[in-house]
VEXKE-902855 format. One record per residue: residue number from 1; x, y, z of N, C-alpha, C in turn. Coordinates in pm, 1 decimal. Layout:
BEGIN
  drense       nxx       nyy       nzz      caxx      cayy      cazz       cxx       cyy       czz
     NUM         X         Y         Z         X         Y         Z         X         Y         Z
...
END
This chain:
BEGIN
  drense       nxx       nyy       nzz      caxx      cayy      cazz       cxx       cyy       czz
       1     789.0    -707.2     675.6     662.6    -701.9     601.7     673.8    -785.6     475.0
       2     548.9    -861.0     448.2     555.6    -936.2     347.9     489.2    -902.7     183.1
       3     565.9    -864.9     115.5     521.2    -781.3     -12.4     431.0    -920.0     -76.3
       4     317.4    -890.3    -122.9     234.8   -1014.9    -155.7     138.0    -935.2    -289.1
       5     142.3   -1048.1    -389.7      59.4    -977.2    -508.2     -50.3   -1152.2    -515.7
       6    -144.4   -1065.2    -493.7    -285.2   -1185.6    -505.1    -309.4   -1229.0    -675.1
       7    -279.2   -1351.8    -727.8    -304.5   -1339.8    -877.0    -461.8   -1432.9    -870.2
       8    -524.9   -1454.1    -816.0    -642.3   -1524.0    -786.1    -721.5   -1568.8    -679.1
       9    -853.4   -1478.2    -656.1    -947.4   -1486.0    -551.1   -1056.3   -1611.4    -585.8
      10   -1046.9   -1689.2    -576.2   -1163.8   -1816.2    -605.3   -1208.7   -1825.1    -460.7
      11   -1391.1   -1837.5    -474.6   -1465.8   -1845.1    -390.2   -1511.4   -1957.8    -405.6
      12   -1528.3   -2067.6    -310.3   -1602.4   -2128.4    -357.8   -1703.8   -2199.1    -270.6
      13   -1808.2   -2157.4    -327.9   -1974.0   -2190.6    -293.4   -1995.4   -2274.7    -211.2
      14   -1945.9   -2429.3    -197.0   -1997.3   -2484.9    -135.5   -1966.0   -2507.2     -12.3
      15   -1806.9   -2429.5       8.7   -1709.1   -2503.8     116.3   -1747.0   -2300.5     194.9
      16   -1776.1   -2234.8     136.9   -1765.6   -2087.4     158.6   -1639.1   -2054.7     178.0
      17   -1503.7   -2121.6     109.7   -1380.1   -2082.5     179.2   -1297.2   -2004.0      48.1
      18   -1202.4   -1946.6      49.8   -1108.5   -1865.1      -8.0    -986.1   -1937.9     -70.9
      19    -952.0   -1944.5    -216.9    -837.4   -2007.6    -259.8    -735.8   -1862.9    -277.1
      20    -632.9   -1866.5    -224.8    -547.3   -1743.6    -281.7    -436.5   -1795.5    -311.4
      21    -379.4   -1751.1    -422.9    -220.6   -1761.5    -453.3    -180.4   -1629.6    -473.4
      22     -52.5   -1636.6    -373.0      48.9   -1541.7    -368.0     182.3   -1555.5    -386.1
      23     281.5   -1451.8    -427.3     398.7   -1452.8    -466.6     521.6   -1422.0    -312.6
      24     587.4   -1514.4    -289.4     666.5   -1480.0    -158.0     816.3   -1450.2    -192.4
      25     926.3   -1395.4    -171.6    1039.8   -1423.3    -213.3    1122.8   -1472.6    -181.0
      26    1203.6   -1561.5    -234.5    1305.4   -1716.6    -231.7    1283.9   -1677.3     -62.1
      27    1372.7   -1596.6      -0.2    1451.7   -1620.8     133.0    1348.2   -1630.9     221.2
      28    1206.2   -1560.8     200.6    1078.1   -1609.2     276.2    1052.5   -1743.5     288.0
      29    1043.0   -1789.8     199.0    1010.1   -1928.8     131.2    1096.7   -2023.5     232.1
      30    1254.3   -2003.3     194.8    1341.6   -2123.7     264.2    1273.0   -2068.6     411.9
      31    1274.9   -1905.6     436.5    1255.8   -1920.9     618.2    1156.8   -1975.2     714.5
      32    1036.4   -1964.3     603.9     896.0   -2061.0     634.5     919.6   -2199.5     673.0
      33     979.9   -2227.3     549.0     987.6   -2422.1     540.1    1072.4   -2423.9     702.3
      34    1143.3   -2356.4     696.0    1269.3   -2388.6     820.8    1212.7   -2386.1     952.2
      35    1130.7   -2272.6     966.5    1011.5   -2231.2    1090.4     944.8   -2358.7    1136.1
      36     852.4   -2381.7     960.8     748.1   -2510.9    1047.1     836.8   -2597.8    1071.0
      37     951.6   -2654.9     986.1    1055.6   -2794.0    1006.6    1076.8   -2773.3    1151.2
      38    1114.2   -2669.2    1192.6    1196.3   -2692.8    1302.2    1057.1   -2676.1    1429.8
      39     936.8   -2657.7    1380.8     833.3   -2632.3    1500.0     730.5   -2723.6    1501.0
      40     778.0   -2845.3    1400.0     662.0   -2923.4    1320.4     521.2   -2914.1    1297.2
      41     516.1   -2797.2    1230.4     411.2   -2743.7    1151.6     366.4   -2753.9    1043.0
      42     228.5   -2766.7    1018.5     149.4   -2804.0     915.2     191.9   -2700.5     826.3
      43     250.9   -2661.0     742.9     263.3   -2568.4     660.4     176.6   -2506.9     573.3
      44      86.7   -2546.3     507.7     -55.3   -2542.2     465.0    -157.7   -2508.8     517.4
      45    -198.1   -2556.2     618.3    -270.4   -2518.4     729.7    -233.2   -2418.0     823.9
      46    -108.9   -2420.0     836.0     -67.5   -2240.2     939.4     -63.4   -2150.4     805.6
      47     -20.1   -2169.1     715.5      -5.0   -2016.4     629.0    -155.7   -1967.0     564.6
      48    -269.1   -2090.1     581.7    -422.3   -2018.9     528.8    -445.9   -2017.7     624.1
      49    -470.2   -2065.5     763.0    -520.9   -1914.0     915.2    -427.4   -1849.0     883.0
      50    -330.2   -1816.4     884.1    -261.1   -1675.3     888.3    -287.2   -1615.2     817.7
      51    -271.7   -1626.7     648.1    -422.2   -1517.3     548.7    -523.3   -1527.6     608.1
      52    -594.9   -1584.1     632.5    -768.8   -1620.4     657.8    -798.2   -1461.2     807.9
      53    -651.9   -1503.7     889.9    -669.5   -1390.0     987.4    -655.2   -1260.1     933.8
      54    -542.9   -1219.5     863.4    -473.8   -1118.2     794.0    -608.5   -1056.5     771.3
      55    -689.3   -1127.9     662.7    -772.8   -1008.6     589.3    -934.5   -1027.9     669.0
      56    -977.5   -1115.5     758.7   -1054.6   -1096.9     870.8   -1037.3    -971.7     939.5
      57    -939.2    -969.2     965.2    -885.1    -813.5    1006.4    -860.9    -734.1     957.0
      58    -844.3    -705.1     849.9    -763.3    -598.1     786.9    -870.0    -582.6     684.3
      59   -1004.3    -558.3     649.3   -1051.0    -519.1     572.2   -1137.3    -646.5     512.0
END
């Protein structure tokens, strides 16, 4: 499970989309980069669908 503290919800109007920054810790971080490196993944683009799904679902 990924402990996550939201320090900013920006909406913005024209695009209707969601800016979030969150806090991950170091060993998340290297295991991400390593995931997409090794799956050549957009890193940016898979980790906002993966929020974008998270809270589609979850409330």
């Amino acid at each position: 499970m990924i402990n996550t503290i939201i320090h900013k919800n920006k909406v913005k109007e024209k695009t209707g989309s969601t800016t979030i920054t969150v806090k991950v810790p170091e060993d998340f971080k290297l295991k991400w980069d390593k995931f997409c490196l090794d799956n050549n993944i957009n890193k940016s683009k898979t980790l906002t669908a993966t929020l974008s799904y998270i809270m589609d679902n979850n409330g």
